[in-house]
C-alpha positions as CSV (number, residue, x, y, z in Angstrom):
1,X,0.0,0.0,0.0
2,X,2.6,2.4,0.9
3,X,4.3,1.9,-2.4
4,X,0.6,2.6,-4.5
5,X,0.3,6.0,-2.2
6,X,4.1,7.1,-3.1
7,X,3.1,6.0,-6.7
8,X,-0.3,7.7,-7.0
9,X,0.4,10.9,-5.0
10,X,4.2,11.5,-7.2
11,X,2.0,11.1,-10.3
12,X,-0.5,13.6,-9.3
13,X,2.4,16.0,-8.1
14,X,4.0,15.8,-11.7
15,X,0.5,16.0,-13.3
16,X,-0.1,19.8,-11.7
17,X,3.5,20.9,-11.5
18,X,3.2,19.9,-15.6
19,X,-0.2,22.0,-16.0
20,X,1.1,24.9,-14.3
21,X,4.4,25.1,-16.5
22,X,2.6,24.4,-19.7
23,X,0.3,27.9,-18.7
24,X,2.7,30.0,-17.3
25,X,4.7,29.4,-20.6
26,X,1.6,30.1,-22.7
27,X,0.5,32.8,-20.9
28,X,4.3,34.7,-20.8
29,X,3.5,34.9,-17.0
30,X,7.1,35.8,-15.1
31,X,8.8,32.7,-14.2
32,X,8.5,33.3,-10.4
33,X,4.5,32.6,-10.6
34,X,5.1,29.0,-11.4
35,X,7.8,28.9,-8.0
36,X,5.2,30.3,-6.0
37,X,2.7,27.5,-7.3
38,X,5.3,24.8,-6.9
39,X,5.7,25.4,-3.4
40,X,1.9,25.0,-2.2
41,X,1.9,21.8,-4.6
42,X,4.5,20.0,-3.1
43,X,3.8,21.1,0.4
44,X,0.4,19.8,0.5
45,X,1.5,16.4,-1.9
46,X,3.8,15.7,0.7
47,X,1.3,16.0,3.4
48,X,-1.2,14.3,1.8
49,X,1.6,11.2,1.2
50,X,2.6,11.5,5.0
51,X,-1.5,11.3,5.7
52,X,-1.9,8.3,3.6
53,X,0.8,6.5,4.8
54,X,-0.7,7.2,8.5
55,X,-4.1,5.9,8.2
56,X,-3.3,3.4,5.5
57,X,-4.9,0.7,7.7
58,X,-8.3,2.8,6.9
59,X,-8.1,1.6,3.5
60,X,-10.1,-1.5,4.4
61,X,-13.8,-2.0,2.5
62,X,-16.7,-0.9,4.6
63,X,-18.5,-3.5,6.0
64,X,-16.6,-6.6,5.3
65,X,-13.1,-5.2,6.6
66,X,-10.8,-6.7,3.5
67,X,-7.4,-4.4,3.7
68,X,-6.6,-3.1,-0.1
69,X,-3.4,-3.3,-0.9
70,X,-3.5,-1.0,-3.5
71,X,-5.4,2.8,-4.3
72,X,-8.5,2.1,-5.6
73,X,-9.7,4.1,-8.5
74,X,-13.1,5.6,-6.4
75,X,-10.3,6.7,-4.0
76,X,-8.1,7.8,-6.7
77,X,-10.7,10.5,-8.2
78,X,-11.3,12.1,-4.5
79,X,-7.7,12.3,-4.2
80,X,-7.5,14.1,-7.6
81,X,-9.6,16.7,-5.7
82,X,-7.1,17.8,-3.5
83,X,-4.5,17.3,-5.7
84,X,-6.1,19.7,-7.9
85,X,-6.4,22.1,-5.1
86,X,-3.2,24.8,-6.1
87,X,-4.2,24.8,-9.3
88,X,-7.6,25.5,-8.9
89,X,-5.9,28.6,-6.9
90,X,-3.6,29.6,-8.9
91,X,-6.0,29.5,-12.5
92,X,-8.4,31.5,-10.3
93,X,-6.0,34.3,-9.6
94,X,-5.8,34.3,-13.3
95,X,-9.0,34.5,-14.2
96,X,-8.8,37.6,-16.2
97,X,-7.1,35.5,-19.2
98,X,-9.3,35.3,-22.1
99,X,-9.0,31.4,-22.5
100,X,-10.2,31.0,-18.8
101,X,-13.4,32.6,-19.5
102,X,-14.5,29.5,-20.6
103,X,-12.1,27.1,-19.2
104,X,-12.8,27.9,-15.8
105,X,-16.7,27.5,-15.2
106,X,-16.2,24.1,-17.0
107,X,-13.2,22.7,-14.8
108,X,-14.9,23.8,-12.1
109,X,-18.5,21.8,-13.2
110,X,-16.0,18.7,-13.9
111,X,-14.6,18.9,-10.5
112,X,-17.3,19.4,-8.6
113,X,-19.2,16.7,-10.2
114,X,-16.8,14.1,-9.2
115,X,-17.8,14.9,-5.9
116,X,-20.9,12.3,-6.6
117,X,-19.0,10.1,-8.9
118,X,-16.1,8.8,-6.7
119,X,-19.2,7.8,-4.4
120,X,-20.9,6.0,-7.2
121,X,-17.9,4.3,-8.3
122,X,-17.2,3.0,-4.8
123,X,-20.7,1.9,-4.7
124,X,-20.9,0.1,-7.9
125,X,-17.5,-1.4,-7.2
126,X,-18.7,-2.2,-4.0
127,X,-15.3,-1.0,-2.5
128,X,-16.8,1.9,-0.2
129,X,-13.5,2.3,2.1
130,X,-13.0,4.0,5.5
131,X,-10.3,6.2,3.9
132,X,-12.7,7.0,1.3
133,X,-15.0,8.7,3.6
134,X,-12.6,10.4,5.2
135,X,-11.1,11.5,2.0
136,X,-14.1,12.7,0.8
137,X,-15.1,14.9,3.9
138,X,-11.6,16.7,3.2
139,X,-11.6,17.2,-0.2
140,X,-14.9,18.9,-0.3
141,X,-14.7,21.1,2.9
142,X,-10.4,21.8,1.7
143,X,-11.5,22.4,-1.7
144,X,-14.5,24.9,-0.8
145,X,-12.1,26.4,1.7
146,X,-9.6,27.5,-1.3
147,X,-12.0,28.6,-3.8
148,X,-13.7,30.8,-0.6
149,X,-10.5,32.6,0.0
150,X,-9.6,33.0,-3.3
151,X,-13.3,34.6,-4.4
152,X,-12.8,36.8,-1.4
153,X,-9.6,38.7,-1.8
154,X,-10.8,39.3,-5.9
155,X,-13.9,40.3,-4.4
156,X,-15.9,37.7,-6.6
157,X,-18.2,37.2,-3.7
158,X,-19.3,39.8,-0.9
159,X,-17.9,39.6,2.0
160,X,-21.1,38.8,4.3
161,X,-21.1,35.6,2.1
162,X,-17.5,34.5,2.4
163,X,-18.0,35.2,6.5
164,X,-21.3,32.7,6.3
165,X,-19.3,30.3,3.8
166,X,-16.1,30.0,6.4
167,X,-18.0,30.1,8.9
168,X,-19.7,26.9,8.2
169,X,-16.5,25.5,7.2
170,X,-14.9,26.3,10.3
171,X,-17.4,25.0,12.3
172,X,-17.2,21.2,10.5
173,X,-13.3,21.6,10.8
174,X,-13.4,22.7,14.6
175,X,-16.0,20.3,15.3
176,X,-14.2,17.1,14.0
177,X,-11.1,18.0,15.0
178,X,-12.5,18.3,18.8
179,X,-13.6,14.7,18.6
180,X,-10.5,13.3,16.7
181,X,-8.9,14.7,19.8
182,X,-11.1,13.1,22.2
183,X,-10.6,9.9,20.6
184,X,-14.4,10.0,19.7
185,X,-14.3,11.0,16.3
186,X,-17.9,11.5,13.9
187,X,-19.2,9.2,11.4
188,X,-17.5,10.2,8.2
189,X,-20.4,9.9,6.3
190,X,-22.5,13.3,5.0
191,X,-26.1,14.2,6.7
192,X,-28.5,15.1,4.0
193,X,-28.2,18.8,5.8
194,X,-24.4,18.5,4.7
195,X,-24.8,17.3,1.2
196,X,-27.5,20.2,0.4
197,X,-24.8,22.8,2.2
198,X,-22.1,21.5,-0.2
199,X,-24.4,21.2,-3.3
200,X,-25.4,24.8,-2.9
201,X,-21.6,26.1,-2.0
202,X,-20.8,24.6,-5.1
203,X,-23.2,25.5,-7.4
204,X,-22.7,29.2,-6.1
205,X,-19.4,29.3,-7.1
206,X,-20.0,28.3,-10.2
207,X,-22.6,30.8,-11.0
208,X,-20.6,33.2,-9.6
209,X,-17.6,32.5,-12.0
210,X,-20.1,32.5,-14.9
211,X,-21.2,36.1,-13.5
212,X,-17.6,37.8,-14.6
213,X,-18.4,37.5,-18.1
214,X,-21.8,38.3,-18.2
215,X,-24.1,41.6,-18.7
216,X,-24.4,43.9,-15.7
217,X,-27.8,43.9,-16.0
218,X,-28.2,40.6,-14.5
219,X,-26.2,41.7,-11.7
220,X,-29.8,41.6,-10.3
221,X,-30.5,37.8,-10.5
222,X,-26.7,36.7,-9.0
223,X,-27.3,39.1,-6.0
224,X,-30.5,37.2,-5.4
225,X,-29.1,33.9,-5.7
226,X,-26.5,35.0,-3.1
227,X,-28.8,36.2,-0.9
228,X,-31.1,32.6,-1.2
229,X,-27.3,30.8,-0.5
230,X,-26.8,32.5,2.5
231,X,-30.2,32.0,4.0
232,X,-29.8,28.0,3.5
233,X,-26.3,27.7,4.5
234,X,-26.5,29.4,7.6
235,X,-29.9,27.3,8.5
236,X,-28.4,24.5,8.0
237,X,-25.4,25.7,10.0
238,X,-27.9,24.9,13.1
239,X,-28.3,21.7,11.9
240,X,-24.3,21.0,11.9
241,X,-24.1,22.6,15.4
242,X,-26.8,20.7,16.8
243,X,-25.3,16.8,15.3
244,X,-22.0,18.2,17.5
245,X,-23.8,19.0,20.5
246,X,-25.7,15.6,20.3
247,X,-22.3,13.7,19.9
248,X,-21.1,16.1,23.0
249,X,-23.4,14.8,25.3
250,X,-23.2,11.3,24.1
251,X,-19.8,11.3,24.7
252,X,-19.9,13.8,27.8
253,X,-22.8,10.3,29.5
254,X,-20.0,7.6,27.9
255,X,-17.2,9.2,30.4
256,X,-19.0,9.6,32.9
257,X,-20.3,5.9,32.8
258,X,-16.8,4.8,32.8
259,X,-15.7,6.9,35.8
């Protein structure tokens, strides 16, 4: 196993470190923009390989508890998520190039819809993996975090929204790292509250990218569909906050029992 995640996380690395060359070349961007997108690629490459090596023993199949010896490919397309993650970054910086226009909205569609497939692949494969759910939490709530910031300092979404946005994504980070800690980690698996908060972060953000290069006039129509985002987010915030609490007081009644 350790050999597939050196093998699968190097090939990723050179995949993205490859991309950003190629379009720093095309687009006669200096030379140090591609060193300041190599360092964030191999940083988090290398910490993803030193997290897979870890927690390799949680790439066992869910229920029957067969180890894998090698990545699977459901496992494979979730990692591509966070592999992706500096370059989705970087590309949005330079959004201003004409051939992004297009380019952009797309790759973001494609990656967000893997999101469902990596799920459906495990299913169908019927190789639905500890790791795999774990995986998947991060690379949705890492890859929403990136785009966030990103929108927010080129003021592609307001402010009120990024706060709501983070917020939410703060609290899921906060709250499972509080149990990790406590040895009393959360199921892994999405609520249906989550999987609506991540469906409508997501489509946001594409809708938002698809408002640069449209009419002013509809300026109208995006700020409403902000303002409808933001109401269901933060609703379902409650919904997040109340699942910790629950799991607080469960484990709160566990220690106690044991004392």
């Amino acid at each position: 196993m350790v050999r597939s995640i050196l093998r699968t996380v190097g090939v990723y690395l050179f995949l993205q470190l490859s991309f950003g060359f190629v379009f720093v070349y095309m687009e006669h961007l200096p030379a140090s923009s591609w060193i300041i997108f190599f360092v964030p690629s191999l940083l988090i490459h290398t910490g993803l390989g030193f997290f897979l090596i870890g927690f390799r023993k949680a790439f066992t199949i869910i229920p029957s508890g067969e180890t894998l010896h090698h990545i699977n490919i459901a496992n494979k397309i979730t990692l591509l998520r966070i592999s992706s993650l500096p370059t989705i970054a970087f590309l949005l910086v330079y959004n201003e190039t004409i051939e992004l226009r297009v380019v952009l909205p797309v790759l973001l569609i494609m990656l967000f819809m893997t999101d469902s497939f990596d799920g459906q692949v495990a299913r169908r494969m019927k190789q639905i993996t500890r790791m795999g759910q774990m995986l998947d939490s991060i690379s949705d709530y890492s890859l929403l975090a990136v785009i966030s910031i990103v929108y927010y300092i080129n003021h592609i979404v307001p402010r009120w929204m990024f706060y709501i946005i983070f917020f939410r994504l703060l609290l899921q980070a906060l709250g499972m790292f509080v149990f990790i800690l406590l040895h009393k980690p959360l199921p892994v698996s999405s609520t249906w509250g989550g999987k609506i908060t991540i469906a409508t972060i997501m489509t946001l953000y594409v809708l938002e990218m698809i408002r640069l290069f449209t009419p002013h006039n509809l300026d109208a129509l995006f700020i409403a569909l902000e303002y409808m985002s933001g109401l269901i987010i933060l609703l379902l915030s409650f919904e997040k906050a109340r699942i910790f609490f629950r799991q607080g007081r469960h484990v709160s009644r566990e220690r106690k029992d044991q004392d």
